[in-house]
KETIVEX-604683 format. One record per residue: x, y, z of N, C-alpha, C, O, CB in turn. Coordinates in Angstrom, 3 decimals. Glycine has a CB too. Example, Ala and Ser with C-alpha at 12.3 -4.5 7.8 and 13.67 -1.06 7.14 Angstrom:
BEGIN
REC        n_u        n_v        n_w       ca_u       ca_v       ca_w        c_u        c_v        c_w        o_u        o_v        o_w       cb_u       cb_v       cb_w
REC     13.190     -5.690      7.800     12.300     -4.500      7.800     13.200     -3.300      7.800     14.236     -3.319      8.465     11.308     -4.473      9.046
REC     12.850     -2.250      7.080     13.670     -1.060      7.140     12.900      0.030      7.870     13.409      1.138      8.039     14.084     -0.598      5.725
// end
This chain:
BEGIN
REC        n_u        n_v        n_w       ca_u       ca_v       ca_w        c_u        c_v        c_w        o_u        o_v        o_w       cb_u       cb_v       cb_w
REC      5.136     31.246     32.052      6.236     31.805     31.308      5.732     32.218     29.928      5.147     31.349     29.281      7.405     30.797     31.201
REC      5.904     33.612     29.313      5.329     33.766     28.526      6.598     34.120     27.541      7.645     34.587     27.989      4.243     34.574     28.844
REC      6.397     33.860     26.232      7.364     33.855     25.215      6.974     35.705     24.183      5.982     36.264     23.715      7.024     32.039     24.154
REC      7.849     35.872     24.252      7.679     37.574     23.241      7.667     37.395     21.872      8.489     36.570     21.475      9.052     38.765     23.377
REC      6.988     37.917     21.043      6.670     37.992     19.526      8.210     37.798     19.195      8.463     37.055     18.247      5.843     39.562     18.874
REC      8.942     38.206     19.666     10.211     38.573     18.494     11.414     37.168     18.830     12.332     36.849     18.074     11.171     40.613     18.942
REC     11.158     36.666     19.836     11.900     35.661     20.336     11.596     34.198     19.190     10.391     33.949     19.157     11.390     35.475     22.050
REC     12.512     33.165     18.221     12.101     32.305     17.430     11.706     31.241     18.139     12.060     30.933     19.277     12.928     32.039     16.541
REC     10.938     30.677     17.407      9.419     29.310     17.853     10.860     28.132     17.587     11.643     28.031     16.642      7.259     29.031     16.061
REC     10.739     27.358     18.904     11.859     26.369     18.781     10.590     25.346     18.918      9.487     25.383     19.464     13.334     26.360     20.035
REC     11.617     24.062     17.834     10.652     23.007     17.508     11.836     21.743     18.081     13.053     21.789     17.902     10.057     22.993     15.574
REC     10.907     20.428     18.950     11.898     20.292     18.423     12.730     18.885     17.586     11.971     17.921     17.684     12.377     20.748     19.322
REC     13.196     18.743     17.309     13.785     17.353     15.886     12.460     16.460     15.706     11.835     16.047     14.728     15.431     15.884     16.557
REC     12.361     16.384     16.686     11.397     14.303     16.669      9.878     15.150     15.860      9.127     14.525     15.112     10.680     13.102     19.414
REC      9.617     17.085     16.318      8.289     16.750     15.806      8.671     17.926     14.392      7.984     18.920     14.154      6.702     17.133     17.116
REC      9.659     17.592     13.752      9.627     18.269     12.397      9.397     17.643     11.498      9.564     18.280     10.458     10.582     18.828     12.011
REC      8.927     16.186     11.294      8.045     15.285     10.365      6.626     15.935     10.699      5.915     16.458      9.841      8.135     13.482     10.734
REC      6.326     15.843     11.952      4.750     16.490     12.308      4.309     17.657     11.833      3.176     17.674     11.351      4.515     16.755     13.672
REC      5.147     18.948     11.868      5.113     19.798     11.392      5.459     19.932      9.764      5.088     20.921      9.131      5.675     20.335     12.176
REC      5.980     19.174      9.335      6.298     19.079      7.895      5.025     18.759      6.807      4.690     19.247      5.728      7.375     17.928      7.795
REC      4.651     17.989      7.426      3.049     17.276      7.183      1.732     18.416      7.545      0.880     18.624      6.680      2.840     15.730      8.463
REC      1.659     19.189      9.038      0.702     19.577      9.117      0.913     21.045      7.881     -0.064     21.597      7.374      0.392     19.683     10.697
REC      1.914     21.329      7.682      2.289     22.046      6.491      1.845     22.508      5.112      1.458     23.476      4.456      2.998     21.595      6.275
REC      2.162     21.128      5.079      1.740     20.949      3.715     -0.085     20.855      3.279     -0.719     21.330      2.337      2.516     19.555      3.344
REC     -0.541     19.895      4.629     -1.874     19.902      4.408     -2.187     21.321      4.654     -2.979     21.603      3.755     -2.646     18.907      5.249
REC     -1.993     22.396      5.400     -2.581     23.357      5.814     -2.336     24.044      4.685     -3.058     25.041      4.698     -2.249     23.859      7.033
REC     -1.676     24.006      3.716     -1.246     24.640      2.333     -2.108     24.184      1.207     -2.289     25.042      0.343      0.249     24.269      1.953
REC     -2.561     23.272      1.058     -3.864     22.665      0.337     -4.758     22.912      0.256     -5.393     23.187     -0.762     -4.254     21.873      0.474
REC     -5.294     22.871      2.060     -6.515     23.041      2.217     -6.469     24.812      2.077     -7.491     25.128      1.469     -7.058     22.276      3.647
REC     -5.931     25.632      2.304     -6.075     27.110      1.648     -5.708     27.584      0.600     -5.511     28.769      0.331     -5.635     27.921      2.198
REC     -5.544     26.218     -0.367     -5.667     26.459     -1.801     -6.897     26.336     -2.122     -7.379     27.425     -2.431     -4.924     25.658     -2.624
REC     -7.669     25.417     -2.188     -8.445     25.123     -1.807    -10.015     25.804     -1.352    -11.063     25.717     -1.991     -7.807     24.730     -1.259
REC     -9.778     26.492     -0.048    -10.519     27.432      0.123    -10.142     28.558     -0.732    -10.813     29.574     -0.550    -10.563     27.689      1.376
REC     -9.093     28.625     -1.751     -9.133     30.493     -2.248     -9.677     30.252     -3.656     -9.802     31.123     -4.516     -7.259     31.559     -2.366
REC    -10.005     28.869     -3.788     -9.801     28.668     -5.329    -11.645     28.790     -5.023    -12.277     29.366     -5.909     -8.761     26.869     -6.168
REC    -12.556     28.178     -3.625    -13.842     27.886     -3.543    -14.263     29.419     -3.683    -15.278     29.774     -4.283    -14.296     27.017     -2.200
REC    -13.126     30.517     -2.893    -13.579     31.754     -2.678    -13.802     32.758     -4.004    -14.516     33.759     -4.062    -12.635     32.293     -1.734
REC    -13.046     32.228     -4.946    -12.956     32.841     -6.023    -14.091     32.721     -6.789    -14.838     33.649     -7.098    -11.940     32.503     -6.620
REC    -14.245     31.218     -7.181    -15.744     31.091     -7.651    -16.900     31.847     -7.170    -17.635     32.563     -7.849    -16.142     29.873     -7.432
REC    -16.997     31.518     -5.488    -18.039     32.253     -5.007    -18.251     33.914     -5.362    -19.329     34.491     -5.507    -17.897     32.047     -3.625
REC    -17.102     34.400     -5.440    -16.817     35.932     -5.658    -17.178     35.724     -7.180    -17.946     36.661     -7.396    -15.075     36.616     -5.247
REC    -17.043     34.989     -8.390    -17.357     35.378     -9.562    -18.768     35.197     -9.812    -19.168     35.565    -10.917    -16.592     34.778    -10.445
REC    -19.696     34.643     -8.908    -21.157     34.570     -8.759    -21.935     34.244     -9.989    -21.573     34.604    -11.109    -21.646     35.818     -8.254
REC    -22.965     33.584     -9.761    -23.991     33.743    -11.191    -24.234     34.431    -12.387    -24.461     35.639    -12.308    -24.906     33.974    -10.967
REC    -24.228     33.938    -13.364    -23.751     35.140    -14.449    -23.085     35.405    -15.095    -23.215     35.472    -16.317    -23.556     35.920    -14.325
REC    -21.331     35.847    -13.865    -20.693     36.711    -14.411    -19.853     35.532    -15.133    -19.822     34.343    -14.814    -20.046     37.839    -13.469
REC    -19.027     36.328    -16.434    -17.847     36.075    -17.272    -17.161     35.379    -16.428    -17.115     35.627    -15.223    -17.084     37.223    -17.827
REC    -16.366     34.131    -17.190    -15.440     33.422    -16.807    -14.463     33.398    -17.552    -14.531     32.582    -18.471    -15.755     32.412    -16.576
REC    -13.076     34.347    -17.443    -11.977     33.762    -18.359    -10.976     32.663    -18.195    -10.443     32.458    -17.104    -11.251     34.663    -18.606
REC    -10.820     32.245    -18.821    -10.165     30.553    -18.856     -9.185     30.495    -18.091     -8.881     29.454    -17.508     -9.568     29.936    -20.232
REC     -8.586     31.514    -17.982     -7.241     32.231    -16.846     -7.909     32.452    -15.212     -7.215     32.968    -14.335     -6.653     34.243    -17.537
REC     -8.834     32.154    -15.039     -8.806     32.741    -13.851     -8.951     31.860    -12.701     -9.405     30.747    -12.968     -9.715     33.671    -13.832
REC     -8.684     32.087    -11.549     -7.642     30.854    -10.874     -9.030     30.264    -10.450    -10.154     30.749    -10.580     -6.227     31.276     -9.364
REC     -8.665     29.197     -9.959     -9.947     28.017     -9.634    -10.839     26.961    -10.796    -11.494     25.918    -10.784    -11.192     28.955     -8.996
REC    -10.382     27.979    -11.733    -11.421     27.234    -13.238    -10.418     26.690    -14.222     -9.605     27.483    -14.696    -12.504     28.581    -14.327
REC    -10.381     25.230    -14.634     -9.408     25.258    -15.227     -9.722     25.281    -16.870    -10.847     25.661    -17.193     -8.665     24.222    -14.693
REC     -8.989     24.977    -17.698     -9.067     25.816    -18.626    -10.838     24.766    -19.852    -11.704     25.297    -20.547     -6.986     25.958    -19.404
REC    -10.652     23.617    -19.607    -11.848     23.039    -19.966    -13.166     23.178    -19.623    -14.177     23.138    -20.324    -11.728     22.122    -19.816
REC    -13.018     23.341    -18.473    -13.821     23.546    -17.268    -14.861     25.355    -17.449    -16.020     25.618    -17.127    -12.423     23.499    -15.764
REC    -13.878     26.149    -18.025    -14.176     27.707    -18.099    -15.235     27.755    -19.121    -15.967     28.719    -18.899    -12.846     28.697    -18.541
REC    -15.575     27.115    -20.103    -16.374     27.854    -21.341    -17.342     26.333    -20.988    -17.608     25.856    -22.092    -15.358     28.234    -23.361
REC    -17.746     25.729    -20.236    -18.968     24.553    -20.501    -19.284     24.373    -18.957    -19.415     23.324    -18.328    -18.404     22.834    -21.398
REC    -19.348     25.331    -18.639    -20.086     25.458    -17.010    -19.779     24.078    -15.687    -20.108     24.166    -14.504    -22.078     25.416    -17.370
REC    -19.226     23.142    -16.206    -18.502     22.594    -15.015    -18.274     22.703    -14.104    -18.828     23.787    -14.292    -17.848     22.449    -14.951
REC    -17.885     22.715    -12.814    -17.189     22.936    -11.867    -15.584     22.649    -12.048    -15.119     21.626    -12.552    -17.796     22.257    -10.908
REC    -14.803     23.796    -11.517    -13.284     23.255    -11.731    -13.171     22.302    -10.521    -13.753     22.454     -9.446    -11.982     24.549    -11.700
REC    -12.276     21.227    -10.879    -11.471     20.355    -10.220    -10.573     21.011     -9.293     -9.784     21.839     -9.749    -10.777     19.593    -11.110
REC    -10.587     20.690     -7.750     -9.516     21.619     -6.836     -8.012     20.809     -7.977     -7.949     19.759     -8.617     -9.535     21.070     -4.381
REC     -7.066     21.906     -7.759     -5.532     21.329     -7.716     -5.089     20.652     -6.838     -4.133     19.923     -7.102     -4.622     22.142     -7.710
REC     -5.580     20.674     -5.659     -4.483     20.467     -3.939     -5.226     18.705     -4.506     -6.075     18.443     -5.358     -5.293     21.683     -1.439
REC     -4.523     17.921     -3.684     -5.349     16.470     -3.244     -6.573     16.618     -2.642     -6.985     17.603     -2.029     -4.609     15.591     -2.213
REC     -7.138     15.561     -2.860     -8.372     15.392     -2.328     -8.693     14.984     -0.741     -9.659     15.085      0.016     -8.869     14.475     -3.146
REC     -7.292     14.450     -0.670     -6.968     13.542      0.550     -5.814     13.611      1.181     -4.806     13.905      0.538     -7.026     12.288      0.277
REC     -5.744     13.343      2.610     -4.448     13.485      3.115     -3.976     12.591      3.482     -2.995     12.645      4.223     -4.262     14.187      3.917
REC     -4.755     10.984      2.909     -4.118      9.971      3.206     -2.810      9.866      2.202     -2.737     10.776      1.376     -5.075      8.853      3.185
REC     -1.919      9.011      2.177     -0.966      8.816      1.103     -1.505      8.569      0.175     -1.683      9.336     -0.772     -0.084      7.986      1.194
REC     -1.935      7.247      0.284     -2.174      6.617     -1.385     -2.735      7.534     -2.044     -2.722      7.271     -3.246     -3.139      5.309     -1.643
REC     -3.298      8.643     -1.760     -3.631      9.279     -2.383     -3.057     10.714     -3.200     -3.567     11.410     -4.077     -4.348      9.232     -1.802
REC     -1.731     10.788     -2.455     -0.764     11.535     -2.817     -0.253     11.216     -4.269     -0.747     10.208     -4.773      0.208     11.422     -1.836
REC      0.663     11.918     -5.020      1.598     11.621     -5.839      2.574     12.208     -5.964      2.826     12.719     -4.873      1.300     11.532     -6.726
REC      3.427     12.492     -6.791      5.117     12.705     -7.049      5.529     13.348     -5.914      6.021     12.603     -5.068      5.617     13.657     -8.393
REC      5.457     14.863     -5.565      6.465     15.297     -4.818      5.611     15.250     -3.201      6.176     15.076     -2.122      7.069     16.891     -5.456
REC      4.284     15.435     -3.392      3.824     15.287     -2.749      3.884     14.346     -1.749      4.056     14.623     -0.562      3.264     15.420     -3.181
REC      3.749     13.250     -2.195      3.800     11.823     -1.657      5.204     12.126     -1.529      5.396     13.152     -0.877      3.271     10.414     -2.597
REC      5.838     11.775     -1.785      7.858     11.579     -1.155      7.439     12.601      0.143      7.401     12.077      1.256      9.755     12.597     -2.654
REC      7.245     13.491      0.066      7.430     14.701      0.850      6.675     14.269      2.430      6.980     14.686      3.547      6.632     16.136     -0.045
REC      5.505     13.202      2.000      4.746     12.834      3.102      5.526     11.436      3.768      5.764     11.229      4.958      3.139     12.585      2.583
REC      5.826     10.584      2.627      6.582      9.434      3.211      8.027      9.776      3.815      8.414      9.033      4.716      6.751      8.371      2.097
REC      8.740     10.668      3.472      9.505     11.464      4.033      9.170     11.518      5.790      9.752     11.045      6.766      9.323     12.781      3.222
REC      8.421     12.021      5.679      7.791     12.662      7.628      7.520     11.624      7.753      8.564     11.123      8.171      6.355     13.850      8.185
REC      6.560     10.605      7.664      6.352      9.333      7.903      7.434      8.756      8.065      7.567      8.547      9.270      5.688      8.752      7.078
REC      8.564      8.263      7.311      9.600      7.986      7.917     10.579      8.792      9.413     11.482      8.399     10.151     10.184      7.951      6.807
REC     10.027      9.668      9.322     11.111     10.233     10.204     10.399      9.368     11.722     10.885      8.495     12.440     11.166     12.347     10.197
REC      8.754     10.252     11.771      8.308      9.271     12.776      8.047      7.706     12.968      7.298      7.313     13.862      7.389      9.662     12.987
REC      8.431      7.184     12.449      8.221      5.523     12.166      9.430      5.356     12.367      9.785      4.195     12.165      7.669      4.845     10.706
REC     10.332      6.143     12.730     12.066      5.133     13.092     12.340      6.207     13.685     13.544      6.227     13.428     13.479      4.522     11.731
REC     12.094      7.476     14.514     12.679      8.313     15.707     11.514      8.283     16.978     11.614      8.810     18.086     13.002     10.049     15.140
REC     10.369      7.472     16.413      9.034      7.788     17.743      8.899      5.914     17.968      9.272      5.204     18.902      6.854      8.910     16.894
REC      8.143      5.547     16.555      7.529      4.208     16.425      8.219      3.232     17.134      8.006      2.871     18.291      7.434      3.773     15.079
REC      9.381      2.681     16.061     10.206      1.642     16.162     11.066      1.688     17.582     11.357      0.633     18.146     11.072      1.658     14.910
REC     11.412      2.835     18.062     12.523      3.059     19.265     11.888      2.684     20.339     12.516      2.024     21.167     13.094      4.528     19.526
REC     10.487      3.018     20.582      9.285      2.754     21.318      8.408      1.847     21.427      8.074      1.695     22.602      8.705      3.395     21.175
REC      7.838      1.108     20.640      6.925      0.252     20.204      7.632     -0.880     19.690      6.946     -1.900     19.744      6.056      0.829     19.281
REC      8.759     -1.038     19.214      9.271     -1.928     18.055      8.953     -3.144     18.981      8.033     -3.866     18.595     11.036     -1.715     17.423
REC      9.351     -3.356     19.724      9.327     -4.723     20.783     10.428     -5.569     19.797     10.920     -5.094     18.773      7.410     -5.707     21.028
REC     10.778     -7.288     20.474     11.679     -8.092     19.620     10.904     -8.450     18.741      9.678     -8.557     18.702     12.377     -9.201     20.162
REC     12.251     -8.757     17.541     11.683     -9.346     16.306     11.544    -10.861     16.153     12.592    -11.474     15.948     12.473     -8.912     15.233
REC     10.445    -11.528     16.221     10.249    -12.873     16.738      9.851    -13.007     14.865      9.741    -12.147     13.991      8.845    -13.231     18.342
REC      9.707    -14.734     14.851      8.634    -15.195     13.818      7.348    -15.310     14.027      6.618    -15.933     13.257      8.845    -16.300     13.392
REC      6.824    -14.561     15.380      5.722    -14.518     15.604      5.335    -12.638     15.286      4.348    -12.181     14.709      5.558    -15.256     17.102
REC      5.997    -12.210     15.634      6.366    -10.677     15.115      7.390    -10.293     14.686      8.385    -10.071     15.377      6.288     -9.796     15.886
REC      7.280    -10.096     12.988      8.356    -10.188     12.338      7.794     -8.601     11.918      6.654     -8.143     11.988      8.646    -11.574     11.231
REC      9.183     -7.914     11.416      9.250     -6.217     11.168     10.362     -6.900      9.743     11.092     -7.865      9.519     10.195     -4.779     12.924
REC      9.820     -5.528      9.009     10.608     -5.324      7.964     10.780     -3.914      7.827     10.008     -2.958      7.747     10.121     -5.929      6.817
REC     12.728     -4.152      7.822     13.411     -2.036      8.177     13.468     -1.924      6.841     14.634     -1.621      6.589     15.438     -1.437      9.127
REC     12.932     -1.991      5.976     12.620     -1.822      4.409     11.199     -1.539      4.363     10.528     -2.030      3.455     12.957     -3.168      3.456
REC     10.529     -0.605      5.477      9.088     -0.839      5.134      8.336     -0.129      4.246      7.108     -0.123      4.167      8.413     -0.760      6.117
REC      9.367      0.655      3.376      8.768      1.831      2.610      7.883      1.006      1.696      6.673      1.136      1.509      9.901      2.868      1.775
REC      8.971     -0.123      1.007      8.720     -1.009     -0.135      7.477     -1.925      0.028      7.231     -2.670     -0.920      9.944     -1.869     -0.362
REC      6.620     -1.963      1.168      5.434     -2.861      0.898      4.323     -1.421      1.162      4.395     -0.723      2.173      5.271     -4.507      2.178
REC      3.491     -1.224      0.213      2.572     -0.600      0.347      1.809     -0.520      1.732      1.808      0.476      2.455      1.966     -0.973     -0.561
REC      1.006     -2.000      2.060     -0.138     -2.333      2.734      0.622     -1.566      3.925     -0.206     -0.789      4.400     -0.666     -4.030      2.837
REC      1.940     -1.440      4.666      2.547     -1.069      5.499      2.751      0.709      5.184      2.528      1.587      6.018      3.712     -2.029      5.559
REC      3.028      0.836      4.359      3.014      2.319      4.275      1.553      2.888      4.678      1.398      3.777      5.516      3.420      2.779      2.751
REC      0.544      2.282      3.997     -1.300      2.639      3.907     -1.221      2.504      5.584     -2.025      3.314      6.046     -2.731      1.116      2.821
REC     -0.703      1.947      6.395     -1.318      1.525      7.893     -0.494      1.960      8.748     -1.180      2.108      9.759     -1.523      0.023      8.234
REC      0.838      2.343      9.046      1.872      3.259      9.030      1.429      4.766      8.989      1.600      5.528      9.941      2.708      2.936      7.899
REC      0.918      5.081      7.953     -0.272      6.524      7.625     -1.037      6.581      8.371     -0.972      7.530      9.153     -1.173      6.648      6.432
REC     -1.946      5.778      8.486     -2.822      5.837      9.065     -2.764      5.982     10.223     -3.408      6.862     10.795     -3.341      5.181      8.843
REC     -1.751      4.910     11.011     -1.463      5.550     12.239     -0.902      6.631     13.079     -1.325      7.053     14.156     -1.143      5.067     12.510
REC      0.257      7.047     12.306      0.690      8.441     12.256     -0.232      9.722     11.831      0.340     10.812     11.840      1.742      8.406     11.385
REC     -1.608      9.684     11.461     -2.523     10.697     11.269     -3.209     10.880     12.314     -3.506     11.953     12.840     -3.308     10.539     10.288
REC     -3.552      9.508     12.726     -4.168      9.111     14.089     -3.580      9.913     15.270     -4.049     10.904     15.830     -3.926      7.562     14.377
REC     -2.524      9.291     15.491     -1.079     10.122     16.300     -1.485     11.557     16.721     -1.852     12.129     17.748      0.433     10.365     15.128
REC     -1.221     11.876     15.338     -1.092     13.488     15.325     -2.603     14.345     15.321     -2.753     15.556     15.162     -0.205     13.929     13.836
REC     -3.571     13.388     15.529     -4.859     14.148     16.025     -5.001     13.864     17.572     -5.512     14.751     18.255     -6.281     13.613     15.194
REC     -4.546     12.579     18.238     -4.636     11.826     19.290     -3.893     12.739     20.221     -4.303     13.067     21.334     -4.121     10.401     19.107
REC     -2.796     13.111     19.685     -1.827     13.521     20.607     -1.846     15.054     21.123     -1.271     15.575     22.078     -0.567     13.226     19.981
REC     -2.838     15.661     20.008     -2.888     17.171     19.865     -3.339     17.734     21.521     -3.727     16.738     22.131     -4.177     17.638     18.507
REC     -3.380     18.456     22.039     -4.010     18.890     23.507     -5.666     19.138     22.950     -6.670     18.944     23.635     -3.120     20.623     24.313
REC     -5.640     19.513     21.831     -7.513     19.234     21.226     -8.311     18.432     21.833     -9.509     18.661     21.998     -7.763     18.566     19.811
REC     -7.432     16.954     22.392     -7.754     15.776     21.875     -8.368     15.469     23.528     -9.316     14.702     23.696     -6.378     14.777     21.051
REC     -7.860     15.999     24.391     -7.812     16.066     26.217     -7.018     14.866     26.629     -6.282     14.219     25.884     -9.506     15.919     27.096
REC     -7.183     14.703     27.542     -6.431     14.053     28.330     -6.704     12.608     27.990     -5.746     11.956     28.404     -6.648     14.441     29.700
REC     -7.455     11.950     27.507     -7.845     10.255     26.900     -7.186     10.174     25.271     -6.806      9.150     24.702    -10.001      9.940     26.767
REC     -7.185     11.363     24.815     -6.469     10.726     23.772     -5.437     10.169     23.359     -5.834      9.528     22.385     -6.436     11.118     23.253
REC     -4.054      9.950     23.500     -3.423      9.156     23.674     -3.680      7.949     24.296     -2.856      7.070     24.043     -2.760      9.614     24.000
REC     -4.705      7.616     25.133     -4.898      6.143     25.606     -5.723      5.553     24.466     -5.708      4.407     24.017     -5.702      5.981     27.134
REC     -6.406      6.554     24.129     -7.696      6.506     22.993     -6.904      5.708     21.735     -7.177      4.574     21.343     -8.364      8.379     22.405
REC     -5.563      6.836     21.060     -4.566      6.294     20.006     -4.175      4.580     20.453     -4.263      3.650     19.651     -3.017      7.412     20.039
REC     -3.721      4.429     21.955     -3.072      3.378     22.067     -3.971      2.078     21.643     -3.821      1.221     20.773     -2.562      3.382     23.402
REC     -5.175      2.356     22.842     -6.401      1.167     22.037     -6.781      0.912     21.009     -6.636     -0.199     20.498     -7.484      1.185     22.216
REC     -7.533      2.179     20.303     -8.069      1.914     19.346     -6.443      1.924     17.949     -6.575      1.270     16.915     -9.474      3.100     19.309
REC     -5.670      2.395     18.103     -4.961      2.564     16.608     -3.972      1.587     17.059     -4.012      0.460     16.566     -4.288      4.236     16.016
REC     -3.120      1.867     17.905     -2.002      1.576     17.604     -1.747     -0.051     17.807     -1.207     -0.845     17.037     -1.185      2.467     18.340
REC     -2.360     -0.276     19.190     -2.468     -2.270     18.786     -3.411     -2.698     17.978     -3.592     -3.913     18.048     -2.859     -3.343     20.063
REC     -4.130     -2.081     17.174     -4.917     -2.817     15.819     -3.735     -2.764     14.599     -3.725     -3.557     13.657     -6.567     -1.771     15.226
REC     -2.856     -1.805     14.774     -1.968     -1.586     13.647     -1.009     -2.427     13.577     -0.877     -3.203     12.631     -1.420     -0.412     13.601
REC      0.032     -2.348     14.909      0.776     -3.408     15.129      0.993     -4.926     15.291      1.969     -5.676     15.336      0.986     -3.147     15.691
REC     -0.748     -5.083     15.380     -0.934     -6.605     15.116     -1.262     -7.218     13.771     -0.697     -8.207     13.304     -1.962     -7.041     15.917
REC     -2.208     -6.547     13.213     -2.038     -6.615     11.293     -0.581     -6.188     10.639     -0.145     -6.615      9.570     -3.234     -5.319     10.455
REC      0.043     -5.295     11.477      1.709     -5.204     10.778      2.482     -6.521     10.724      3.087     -7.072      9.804      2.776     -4.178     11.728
REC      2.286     -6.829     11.915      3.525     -7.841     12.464      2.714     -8.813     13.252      2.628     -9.062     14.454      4.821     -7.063     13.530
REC      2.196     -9.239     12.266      1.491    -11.118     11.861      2.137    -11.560     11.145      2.776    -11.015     10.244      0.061    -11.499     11.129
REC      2.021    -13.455     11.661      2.867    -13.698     10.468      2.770    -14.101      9.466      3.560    -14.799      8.830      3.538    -14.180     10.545
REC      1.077    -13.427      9.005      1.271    -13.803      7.823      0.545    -12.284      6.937     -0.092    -12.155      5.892      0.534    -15.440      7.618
REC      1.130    -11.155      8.172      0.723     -9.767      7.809      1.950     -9.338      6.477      2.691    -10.221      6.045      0.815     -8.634      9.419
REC      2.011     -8.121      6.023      2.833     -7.575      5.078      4.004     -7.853      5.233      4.684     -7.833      4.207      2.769     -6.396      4.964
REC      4.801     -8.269      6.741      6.274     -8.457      6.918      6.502     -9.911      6.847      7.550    -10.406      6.432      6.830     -7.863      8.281
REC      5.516    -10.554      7.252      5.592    -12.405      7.172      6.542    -12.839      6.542      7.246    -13.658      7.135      4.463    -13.205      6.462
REC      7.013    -12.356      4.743      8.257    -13.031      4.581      9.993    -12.489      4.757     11.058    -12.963      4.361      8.043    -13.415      3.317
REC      9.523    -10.942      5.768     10.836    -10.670      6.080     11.585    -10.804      7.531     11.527    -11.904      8.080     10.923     -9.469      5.693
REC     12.141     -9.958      8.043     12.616    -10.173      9.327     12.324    -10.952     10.055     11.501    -10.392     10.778     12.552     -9.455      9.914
REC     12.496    -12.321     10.508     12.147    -12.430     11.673     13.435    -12.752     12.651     13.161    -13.293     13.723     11.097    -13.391     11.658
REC     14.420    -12.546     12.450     15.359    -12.123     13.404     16.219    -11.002     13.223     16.730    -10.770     12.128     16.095    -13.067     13.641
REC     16.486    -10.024     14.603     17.270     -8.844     14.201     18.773     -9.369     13.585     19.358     -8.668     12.759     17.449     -7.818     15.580
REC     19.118    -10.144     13.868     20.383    -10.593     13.665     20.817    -10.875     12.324     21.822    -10.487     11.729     20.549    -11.633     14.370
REC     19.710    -11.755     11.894     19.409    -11.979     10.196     18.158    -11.092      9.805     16.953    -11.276      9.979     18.986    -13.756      9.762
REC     19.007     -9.868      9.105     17.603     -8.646      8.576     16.891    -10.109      6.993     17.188    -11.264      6.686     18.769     -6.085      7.426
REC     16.280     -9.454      6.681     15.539    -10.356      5.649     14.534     -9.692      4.830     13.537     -9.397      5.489     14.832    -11.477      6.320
REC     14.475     -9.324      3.449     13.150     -8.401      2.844     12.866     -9.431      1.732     13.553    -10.033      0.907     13.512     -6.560      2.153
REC     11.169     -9.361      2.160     10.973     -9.974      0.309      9.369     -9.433      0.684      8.794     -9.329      1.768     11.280    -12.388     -0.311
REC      9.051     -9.222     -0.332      7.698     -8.852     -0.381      6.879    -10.103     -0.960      7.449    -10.848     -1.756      7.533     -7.533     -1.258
REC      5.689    -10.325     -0.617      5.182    -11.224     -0.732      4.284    -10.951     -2.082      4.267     -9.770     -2.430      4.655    -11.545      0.484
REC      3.585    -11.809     -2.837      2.781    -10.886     -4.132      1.385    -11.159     -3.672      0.871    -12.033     -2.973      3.039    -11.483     -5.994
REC      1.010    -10.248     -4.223     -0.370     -9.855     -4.442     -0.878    -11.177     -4.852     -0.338    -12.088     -5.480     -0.616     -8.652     -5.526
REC     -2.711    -10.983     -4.050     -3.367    -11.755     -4.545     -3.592    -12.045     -5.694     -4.129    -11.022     -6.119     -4.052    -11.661     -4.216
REC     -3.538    -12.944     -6.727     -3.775    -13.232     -8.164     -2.265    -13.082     -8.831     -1.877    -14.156     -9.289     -4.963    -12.119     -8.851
REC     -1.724    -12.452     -8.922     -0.947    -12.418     -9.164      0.432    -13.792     -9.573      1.348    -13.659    -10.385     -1.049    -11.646     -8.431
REC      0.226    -14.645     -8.965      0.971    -15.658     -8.765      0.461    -16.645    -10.058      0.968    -17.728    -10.353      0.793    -16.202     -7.223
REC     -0.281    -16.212    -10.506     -1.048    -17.238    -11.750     -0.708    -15.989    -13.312     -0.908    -16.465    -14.429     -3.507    -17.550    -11.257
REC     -0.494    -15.335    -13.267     -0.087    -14.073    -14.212      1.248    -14.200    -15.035      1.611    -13.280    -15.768      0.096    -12.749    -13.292
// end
């Protein structure tokens, strides 16, 4: 069945976090490349005015290399302001319309979940991670083992450092019935 140029690309709900994300990175990384292309095009030699895109303005008169704008990284932590919301955003969507509906299993004190998981970092960082995983695993790129590939290698290494009990959720949920959030503190911290 073949689809005609003029007919619209239907997506659909569950993968518009996926697409929201591959988005944005694909918008970076061809900042990115136009900012590398520009340099390359101004070549050895020539004049650099402080205005001109890729060089920033310190950077233009003391031969430096400019700093890209885009992130460096497409992990979170490495994100910031709108950026980051924009990623934990999609991350949420898949972590409570794919993850949790699927994977969640019961909430024991042996596997305890916290539905507040934005608020502990270590869970957001591994959460990411697995959802990047996901979305390379799952791609048809990936052939036919990848998804078994995601399941082994990512997703029960993730879910068992998640939901230990003495992983990032340890002092919340451990029954659905009684929800429960507290974040636990940081190492050192407790002497501060």
């Amino acid at each position: 069945m073949s689809v005609s140029p003029d007919e619209p690309v239907r997506v659909a709900d569950h993968d518009l976090g996926d697409l929201v994300s591959t988005v944005h990175r694909l918008m970076a990384e061809t900042q990115r490349h136009g900012e590398t292309i520009a340099r390359l095009a101004e070549g050895p030699g020539d004049e650099v005015d402080a205005e001109s895109p890729g060089i920033s303005g310190s950077a233009a008169g003391d031969g430096a290399p400019a700093e890209p704008e885009g992130p460096s990284s497409i992990f979170i932590l490495a994100l910031a302001g709108q950026a980051y919301e924009d990623e934990l955003a999609a991350l949420g969507t898949w972590v409570e319309r794919l993850l949790v509906p699927v994977y969640g299993r019961e909430i024991t004190t042996g596997r305890p979940w916290c539905f507040q998981w934005r608020e502990h970092p270590e869970a957001i960082a591994r959460l990411h991670g697995l959802w990047l995983a996901w979305q390379q695993l799952t791609d048809i790129e990936a052939g036919p083992v990848g998804p078994a590939t995601w399941h082994r290698d990512h997703l029960d290494t993730t879910l068992l450092q998640l939901r230990a009990p003495d992983g990032p959720f340890g002092a919340c949920t451990t029954s659905a019935a009684r929800p429960s959030h507290r974040l636990l503190p940081a190492p050192g911290a407790e002497g501060a």
